[in-house]
N, C-alpha and C positions, 0 to 999 in steps of 0.2 A: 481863523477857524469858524468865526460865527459868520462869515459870507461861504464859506463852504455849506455850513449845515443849512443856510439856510436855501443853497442853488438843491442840494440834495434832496431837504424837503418839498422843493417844491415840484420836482421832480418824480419824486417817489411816492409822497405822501397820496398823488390821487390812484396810484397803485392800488393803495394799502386798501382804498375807498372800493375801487372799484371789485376787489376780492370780497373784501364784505360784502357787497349786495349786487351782485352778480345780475339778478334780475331787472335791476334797476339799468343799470348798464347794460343792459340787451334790449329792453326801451329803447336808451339812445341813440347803438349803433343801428335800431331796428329802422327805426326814425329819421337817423343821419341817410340811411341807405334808399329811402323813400324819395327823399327830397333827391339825392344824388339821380335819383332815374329823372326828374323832374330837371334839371339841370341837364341831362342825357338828350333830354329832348330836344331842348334848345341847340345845345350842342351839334346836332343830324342835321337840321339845316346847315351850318356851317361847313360840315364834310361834305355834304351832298355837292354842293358845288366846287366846294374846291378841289374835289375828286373829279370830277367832270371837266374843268374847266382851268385849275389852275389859281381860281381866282381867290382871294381871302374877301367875302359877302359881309362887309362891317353893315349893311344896311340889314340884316339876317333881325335883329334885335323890333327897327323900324317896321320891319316887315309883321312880325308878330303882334306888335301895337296895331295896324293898318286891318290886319285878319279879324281880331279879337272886336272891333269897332264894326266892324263891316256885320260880321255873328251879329251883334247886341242890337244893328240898325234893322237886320230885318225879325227879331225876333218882337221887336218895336213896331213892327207893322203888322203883327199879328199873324205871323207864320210860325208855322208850329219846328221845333228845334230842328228836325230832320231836312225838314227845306230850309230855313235858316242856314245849315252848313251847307247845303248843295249851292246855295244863291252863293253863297260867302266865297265856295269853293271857286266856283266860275267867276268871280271877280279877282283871286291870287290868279287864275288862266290868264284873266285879259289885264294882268299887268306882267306880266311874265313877258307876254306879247309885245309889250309897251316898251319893258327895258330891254329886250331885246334891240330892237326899232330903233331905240333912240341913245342909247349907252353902248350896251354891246358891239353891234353890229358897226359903227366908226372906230372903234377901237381895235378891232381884231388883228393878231400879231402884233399888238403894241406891247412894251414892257408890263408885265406883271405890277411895279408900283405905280403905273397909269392909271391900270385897272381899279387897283384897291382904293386909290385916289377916287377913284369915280363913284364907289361903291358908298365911298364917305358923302362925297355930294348926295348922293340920292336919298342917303339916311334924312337930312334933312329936306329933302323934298319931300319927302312920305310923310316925316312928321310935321311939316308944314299942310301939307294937304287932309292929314287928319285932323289937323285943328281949326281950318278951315271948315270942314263939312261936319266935322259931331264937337268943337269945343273943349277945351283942356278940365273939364269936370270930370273925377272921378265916377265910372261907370260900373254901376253892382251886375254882376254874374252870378247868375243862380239857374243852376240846367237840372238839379234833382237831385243830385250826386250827394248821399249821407254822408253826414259828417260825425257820428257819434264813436265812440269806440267801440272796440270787441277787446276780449283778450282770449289771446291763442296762446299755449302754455305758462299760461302766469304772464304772459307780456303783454300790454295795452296796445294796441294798435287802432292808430284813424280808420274807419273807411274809406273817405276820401284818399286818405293813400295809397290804401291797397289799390284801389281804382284806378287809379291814375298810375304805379306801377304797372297793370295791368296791361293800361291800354299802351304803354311806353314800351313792353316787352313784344306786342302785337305789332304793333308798328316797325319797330328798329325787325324783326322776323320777318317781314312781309318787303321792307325795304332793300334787307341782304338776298331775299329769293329775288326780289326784281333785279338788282343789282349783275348776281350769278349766275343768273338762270335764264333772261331773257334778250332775246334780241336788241331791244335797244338800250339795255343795262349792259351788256358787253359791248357796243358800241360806246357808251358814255365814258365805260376803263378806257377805251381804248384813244377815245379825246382827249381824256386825260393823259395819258403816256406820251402822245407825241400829237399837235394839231395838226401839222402837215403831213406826216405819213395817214392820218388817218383821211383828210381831205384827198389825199392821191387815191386810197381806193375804193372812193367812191361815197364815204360817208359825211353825210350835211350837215356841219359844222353848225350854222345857224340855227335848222330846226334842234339840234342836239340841245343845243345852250335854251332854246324852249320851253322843251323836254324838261328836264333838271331845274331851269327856274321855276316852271311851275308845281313840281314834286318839294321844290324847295318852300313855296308857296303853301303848300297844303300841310306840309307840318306846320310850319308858322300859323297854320289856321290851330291846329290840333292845339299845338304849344302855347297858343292865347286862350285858349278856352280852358282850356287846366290851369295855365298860372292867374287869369281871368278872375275865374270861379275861387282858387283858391287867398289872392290878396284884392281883387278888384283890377277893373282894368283903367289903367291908370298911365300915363307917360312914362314910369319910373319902370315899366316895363321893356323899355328900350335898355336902361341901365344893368335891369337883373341879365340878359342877354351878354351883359361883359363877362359874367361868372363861366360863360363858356369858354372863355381860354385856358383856364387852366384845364378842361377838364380833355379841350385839345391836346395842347399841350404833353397832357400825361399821356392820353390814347394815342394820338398820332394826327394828323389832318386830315390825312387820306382812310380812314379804317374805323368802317361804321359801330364793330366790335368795341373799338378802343373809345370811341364816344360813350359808351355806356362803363366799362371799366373804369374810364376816367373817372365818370358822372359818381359813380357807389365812391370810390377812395377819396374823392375831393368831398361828398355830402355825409359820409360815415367818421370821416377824418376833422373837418369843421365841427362837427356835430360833440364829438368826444369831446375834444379841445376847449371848444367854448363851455360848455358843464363841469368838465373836471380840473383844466387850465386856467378857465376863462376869471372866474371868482378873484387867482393871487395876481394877475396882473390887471385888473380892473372891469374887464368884459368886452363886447365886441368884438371878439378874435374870429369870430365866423366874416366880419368884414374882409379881414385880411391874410388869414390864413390861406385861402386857395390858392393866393400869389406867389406868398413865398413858398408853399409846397413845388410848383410850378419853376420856380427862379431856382430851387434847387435842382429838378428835375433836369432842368435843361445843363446843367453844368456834370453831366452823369449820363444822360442819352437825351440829346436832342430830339430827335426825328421821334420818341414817344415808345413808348410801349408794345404798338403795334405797325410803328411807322417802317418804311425799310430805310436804310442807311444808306445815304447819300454820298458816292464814290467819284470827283472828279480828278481830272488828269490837269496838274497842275506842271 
């Protein structure tokens, strides 16, 4: 009975907590939810091309170290932030161009874990070549962005956060109107769905995978400069980029929506756990909880939240 009372306790008792102070607990989740769009971000790169292409971009993580380094070099040479992103911008173009060129383009109709394969090598080319040209020192970001609180109905809120949701909701909105609505966003579904059929009528497979890397690129810039700004940009930024599987995972690969769905359940859900869980079984459960939410998710629906279900003829 006393390992029952005590599974029940601990179970229940951060209930009892969270009733009582309700407002405290709208902090957390408000907070968890924050970080989760931050996570979302990361995340879009990830879909963006494997929606396009097929491919799972494990270099997506390296890519954002590369962006975020490239930012801080020409702010280092005395340009002012606005060109700083433009210069930063046209350097994710001209490597977009690059792995095209030299990865992509030998590979084409080769098996999907060729690809991912490849995608691993390049991780460490990237991070090789960033440490080659700026050094594995810890690099401060500071673009203006306040950091103090506000409170909005009794809840504390960062600014920094709000911000940074802000500009994650503008983005992932502007990425589904490109996506839906434009010509070469209906070409990209449509690489995606079949490479060959789309190759027969007519559409350039190579400039497509371009296209898409370099949109992939340009979050990855967005993505470094918010997580940047918000811990330093730093190597370990390649790692925080792992935290995008789960949030895949939950949403779907292909469904820019379920990138952001994900992002809030996994950043709102870590976020409780660790505060109100975290204390009876020792803490860091924000390490590890995205996994197993994830590891459960996939044994209940695979293909995610917003994935479609995968029907072959066996």
């Amino acid at each position: 009975m006393d390992v029952v009372g005590q599974i029940v306790g601990f179970l229940f008792d951060p209930l009892k907590e969270i009733w009582e102070f309700p407002l405290f607990f709208a902090e957390v989740v408000v907070g968890g939810l924050l970080t989760g769009v931050l996570y979302s971000l990361i995340a879009l790169g990830f879909v963006l091309i494997f929606k396009a292409s097929g491919v799972f971009n494990f270099a997506q993580g390296a890519m954002v170290l590369f962006a975020a380094l490239c930012f801080i070099a020409f702010l280092d040479r005395g340009l002012p932030a606005w060109a700083a992103f433009v210069g930063a911008t046209l350097v994710m173009v001209v490597m977009a161009f690059a792995i095209e060129r030299t990865v992509l383009r030998p590979l084409v109709n080769q098996a999907p874990i060729i690809l991912f394969m490849a995608t691993i090598g390049l991780t460490f080319v990237i991070e090789g070549l960033a440490q080659v040209v700026w050094g594995s020192d810890v690099r401060r970001l500071d673009i203006g962005i306040p950091r103090d609180p506000i409170e909005i109905v009794g809840v504390q809120i960062n600014k920094f956060d709000i911000i940074a949701g802000i500009t994650a909701i503008v983005l992932v909105s502007v990425l589904g109107f490109f996506f839906q609505y434009t010509r070469v966003g209906r070409a990209l579904r449509a690489v995606a769905d079949d490479n060959q059929a789309a190759l027969s009528v007519g559409i350039p497979l190579k400039e497509i995978w371009v296209y898409v890397w370099s949109v992939a690129g340009f979050v990855a810039l967005v993505t470094g400069i918010i997580w940047g700004s918000k811990l330093g940009v730093q190597f370990s930024l390649v790692l925080i980029a792992l935290k995008a599987l789960p949030v895949l995972i939950l949403g779907g690969f292909t469904s820019i929506p379920g990138a952001i769905v994900g992002g809030l359940i996994i950043g709102a859900g870590e976020k409780v756990a660790e505060v109100y869980w975290g204390p009876n079984i020792g803490g860091a459960v924000e390490d590890w909880f995205a996994y197993v939410v994830a590891l459960l998710f996939l044994m209940v629906r695979p293909q995610g939240l917003f994935g479609e279900r995968i029907i072959e003829r066996v």
